[in-house]
N, C-alpha and C positions, 0 to 999 in steps of 0.2 A: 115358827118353823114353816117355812113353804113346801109347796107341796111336791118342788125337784128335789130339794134335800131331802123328804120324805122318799122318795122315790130311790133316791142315788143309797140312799143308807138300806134300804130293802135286799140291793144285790146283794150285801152281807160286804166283805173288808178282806184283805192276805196282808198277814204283817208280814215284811221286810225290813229286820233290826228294828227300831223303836218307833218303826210307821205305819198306822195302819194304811194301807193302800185302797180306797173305794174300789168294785169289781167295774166300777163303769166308772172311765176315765176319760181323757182328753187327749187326743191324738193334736200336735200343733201343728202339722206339715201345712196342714193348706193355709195360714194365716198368710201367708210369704204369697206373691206376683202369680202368674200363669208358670207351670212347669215347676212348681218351687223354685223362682227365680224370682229377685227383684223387690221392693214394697209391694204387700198390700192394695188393692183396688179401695182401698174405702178402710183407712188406718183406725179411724175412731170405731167403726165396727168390728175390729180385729181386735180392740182392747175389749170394747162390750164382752166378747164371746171369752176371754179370758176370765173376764170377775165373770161372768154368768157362770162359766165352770165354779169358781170356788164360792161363790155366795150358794150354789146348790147343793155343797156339803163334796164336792167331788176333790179328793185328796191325790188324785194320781196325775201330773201333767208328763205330757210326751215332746219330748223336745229334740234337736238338734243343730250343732252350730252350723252346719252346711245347707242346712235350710235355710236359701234365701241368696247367698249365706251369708251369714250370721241377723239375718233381717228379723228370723222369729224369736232366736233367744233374744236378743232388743225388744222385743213388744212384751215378754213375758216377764222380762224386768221390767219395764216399763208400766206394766198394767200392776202386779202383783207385790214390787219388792215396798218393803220390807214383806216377808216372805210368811204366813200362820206356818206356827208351829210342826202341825203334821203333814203339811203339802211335802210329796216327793217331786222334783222335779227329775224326771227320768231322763240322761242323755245318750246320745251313742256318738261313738267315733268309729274312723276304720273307712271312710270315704271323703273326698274335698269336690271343689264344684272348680270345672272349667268355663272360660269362657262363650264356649258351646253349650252351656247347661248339661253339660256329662255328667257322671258321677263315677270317675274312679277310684281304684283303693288307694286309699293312702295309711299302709300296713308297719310301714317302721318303724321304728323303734322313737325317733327322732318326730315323726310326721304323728304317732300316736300322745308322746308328750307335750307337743304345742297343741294339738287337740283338747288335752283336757285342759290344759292352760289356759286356752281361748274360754273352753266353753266356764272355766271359773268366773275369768274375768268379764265376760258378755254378762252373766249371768248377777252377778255382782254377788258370789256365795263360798265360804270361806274351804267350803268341802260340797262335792258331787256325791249326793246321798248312792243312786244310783246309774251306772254307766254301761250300755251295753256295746261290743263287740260287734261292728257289722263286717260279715267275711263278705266276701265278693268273687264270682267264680271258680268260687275252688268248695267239693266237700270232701277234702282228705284232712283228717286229723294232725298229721304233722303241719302241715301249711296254714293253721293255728295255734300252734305253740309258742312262737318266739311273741307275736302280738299280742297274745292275752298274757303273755309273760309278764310283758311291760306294762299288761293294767296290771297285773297283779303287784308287779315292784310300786310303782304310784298309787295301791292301796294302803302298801306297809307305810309309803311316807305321810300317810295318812290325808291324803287329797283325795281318796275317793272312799267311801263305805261299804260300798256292796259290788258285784259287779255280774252281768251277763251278756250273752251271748245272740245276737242275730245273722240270719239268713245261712240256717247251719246243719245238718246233720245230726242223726244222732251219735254217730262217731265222733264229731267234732265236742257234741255235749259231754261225753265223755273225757274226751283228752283233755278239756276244760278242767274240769273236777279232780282232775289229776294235778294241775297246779295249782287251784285255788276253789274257796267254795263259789259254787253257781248259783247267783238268786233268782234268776230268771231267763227265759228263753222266753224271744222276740221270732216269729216265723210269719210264713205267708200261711195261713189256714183261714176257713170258712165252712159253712154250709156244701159249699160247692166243692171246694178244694182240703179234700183229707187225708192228701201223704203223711199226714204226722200223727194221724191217729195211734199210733203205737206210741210214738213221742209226748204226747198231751199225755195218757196213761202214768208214763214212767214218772212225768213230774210231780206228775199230782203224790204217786208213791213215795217222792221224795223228799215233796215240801218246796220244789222249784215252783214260782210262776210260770205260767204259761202264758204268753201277751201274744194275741194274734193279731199282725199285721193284716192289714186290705181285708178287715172285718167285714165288709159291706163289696169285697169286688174290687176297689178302687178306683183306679180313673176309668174303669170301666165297670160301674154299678152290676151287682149282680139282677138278672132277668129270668129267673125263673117261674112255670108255673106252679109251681108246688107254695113258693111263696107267695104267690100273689092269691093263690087259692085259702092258704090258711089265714093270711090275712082279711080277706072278704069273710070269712066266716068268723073270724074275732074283731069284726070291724075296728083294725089298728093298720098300721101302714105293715109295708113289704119288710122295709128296713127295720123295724121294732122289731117283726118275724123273726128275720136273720142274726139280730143281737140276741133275742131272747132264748134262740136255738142252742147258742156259744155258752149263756149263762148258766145253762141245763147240762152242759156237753162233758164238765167237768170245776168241779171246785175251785180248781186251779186256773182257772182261765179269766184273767183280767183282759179287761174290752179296752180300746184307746181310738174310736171313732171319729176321726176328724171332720170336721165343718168349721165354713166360717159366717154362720148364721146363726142367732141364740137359740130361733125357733126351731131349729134341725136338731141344736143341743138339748134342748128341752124334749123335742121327740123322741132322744138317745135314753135321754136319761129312764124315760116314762116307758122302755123296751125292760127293764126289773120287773114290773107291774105286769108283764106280759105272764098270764100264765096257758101253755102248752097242753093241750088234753094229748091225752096216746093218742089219739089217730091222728094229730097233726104231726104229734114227733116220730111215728113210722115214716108215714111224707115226705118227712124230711130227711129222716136219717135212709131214706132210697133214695137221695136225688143222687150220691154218689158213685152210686152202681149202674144209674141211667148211661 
């Protein structure tokens, strides 16, 4: 046993139906071109970081067929298929990529069934363990209804297992649960950004995942001194900080940290091992209120 699977099994696991899910996972967005557009800068190290995730014991991949699009579910077949047993490969639908690199919604009924269709057949997997819901400018609960409708029709024909909800409300969480069970909720939260603090809460009460998007900031890295301060005092990096914060924040909170260097993953992984005295985690937990 290495000593990332040693690490990545530390964070502890959230089943979702008969998988355990690692709490430190794999975010795939950046494996795709500048912007999420396009191949890869350097394809054979975008497969590395792929097996580096699963050879280190990490069960959770973050995927999407619009990534790219469709360039990283290709790599993630392509490095991983035939597929172990307990890897989830997590998708989401509910946006397409224009020529411009946009990302609008693509909410229909019609535009959400070739979604998962795509992402089966990209994927080369006979069922989407799980699929999240990405909304797009809107947090009013009815203007989620009819598209989780239709994952929820595409779960009964048995094409998908589980399904969840991103960039959402907790109203929208709700009107969700009203059509179908919710296994997870995908949001923009961090260290820095804690509108959902009340939302992380309720999941965890429920048995929902909690998967925080732009775990680290995203394309624009979180720059704080509070983490660079507890960092230098646990001589570990800024970013291990920031994951290890999220591990602490609540049970429920599986990580999905994108890079596309092994070495960065290996430093994601080795953010479990972080452990947090109280006076680091007041620090942290005032960056909010700064």
């Amino acid at each position: 046993m290495t000593s990332e699977t040693t690490a990545a099994a530390a964070a502890g696991s959230w089943t979702i139906g008969d998988r355990a899910l690692t709490r430190i996972g794999y975010g795939a967005m950046q494996l795709a071109g500048p912007k999420v557009w396009g191949p890869p800068r350097d394809r054979d190290a975008a497969l590395a970081v792929l097996r580096a995730a699963v050879a280190a014991g990490i069960t959770h991949i973050d995927t999407g067929d619009y990534y790219g699009p469709h360039v990283v579910n290709d790599l993630v077949r392509e490095a991983l298929h035939p597929y172990p047993d307990q890897l989830c490969i997590a998708t989401k639908v509910g946006a397409r990529r224009t020529p411009d690199r946009a990302w609008p919604a693509a909410l229909s009924r019609d535009e959400l069934v070739r979604a998962v269709h795509d992402n089966l057949r990209r994927l080369d997997i006979p069922v989407l363990h799980l699929v999240n819901l990405r909304m797009t400018g809107t947090r009013a609960a009815a203007d989620l209804a009819e598209p989780f409708g239709a994952l929820a029709d595409l779960r009964e024909q048995g094409l998908i297992r589980h399904l969840g909800v991103s960039n959402v409300s907790a109203e929208q969480v709700r009107a969700a649960q009203g059509i179908a069970p919710v296994a997870c909720v995908q949001n923009h939260y961090n260290v820095a950004l804690r509108e959902d603090d009340d939302l992380v809460d309720r999941c965890a009460e429920q048995g929902i995942a909690y998967v925080p998007y732009y775990p680290l900031g995203g394309f624009r890295p979180l720059q704080l001194d509070a983490l660079e301060d507890v960092a230098r005092a646990l001589d570990v990096t800024a970013r291990q900080v920031a994951l290890a914060w999220l591990l602490r924040r609540s049970p429920a909170i599986l990580l999905i940290p994108g890079t596309s260097s092994v070495a960065h993953l290996r430093e994601n992984i080795a953010a479990a091992s972080v452990e947090l005295p109280d006076r680091a985690l007041r620090s942290l937990d005032a960056v909010a209120g700064r």
